[in-house]
C-alpha positions, 0 to 999 in steps of 0.5 A: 051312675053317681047322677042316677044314684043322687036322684034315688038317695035311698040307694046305696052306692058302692065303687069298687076300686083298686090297691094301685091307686097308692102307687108302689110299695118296697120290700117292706110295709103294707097299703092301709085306707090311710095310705096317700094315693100316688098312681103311677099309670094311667089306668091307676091314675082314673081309678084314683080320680073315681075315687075322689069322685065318689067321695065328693058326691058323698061330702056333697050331696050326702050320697050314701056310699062306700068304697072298697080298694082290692088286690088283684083277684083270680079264679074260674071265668076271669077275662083271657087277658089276665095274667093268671089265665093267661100262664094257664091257656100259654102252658095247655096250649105249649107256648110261651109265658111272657114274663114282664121285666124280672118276674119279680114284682110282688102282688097281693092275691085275693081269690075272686069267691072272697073278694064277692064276700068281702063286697056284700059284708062291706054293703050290708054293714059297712059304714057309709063315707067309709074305704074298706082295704080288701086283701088275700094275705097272699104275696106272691112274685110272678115267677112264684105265681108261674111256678106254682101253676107248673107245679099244678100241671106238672111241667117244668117252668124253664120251658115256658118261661118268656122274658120280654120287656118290662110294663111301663109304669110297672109298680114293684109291690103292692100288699094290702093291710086288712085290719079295718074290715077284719076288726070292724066287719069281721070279714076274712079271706078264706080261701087257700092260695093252693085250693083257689089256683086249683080251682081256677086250673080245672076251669081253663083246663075242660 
């Protein structure tokens, strides 16, 4: 894609990459686009690598591009695989939630309709060469993520509530600074945590 956008120069490039390229997070502190990349999966690990690729097509051959590092997004339509879809389709169906380790890793959610915002504003305005952080403003641990879906379905989260062993190479927290595209974009997540799992809820649950 990078070889077809270097022979089109007039069209704007932009790669959608990751929050998990700066690695894991304590309890305390916040990814900005200044954080240095230290992926601790593989998966992380090839998103970092694309990263740099796209800066280097930049710095190379001037090509017109921008990058965005996202938190993890959800919402109607997103693939069975994922987590949130996953807690979902588990309690229709009466089965059981496998919960990775302790259920207590914490992530940054962004709900997918504001994730679509923040992209066009970072295309339309953003500047080229330039990373943009984009996220929800919305810690949540897995266990808090499975409670709030309970709650939305009106069932107890202790019968559901599957403890396996723990992902490898599993980041403890991520939580995303969104200053820069809040003060130089002007974008900001709009959607409530409660308004966009309902959402996302009434999707799976048809």
């Amino acid at each position: 894609m990078l070889e077809a956008c270097r022979r089109h120069p007039s069209i704007r490039f932009h790669h959608i990459s990751t929050d998990e390229v700066y690695g894991s997070l304590g309890e305390t502190g916040f990814f900005t686009e200044t954080t240095p990349y230290a992926p601790n999966s593989p998966y992380s690990a090839s998103k970092a690598s694309s990263d740099m690729l796209v800066r280097a097509y930049f710095h190379t051959f001037k090509l017109p591009m921008t990058i965005s590092n996202c938190s993890n997004n959800y919402g109607p339509n997103q693939h069975k695989e994922k987590f949130i879809p996953v807690v979902i389709n588990s309690i229709l169906n009466d089965q059981k939630i496998p919960v990775y380790g302790n259920g207590k890793n914490v992530r940054d959610w962004i709900y997918v309709e504001d994730h679509c915002d923040a992209i066009f504003k970072i295309v339309k305005d953003g500047k080229l060469g330039e990373t943009y952080n984009v996220g929800g403003n919305c810690e949540k641990t897995n266990i808090d993520i499975i409670n709030d879906i309970c709650s939305v379905l009106n069932v107890k989260s202790d019968d559901y509530i599957s403890y396996v062993e723990d992902r490898k190479g599993h980041d403890f927290r991520y939580a995303i600074d969104n200053t820069k595209i809040n003060t130089e974009l002007l974008w900001y997540p709009t959607t409530k945590f409660a308004e966009g799992l309902v959402n996302t809820i009434k999707f799976y649950n048809k």
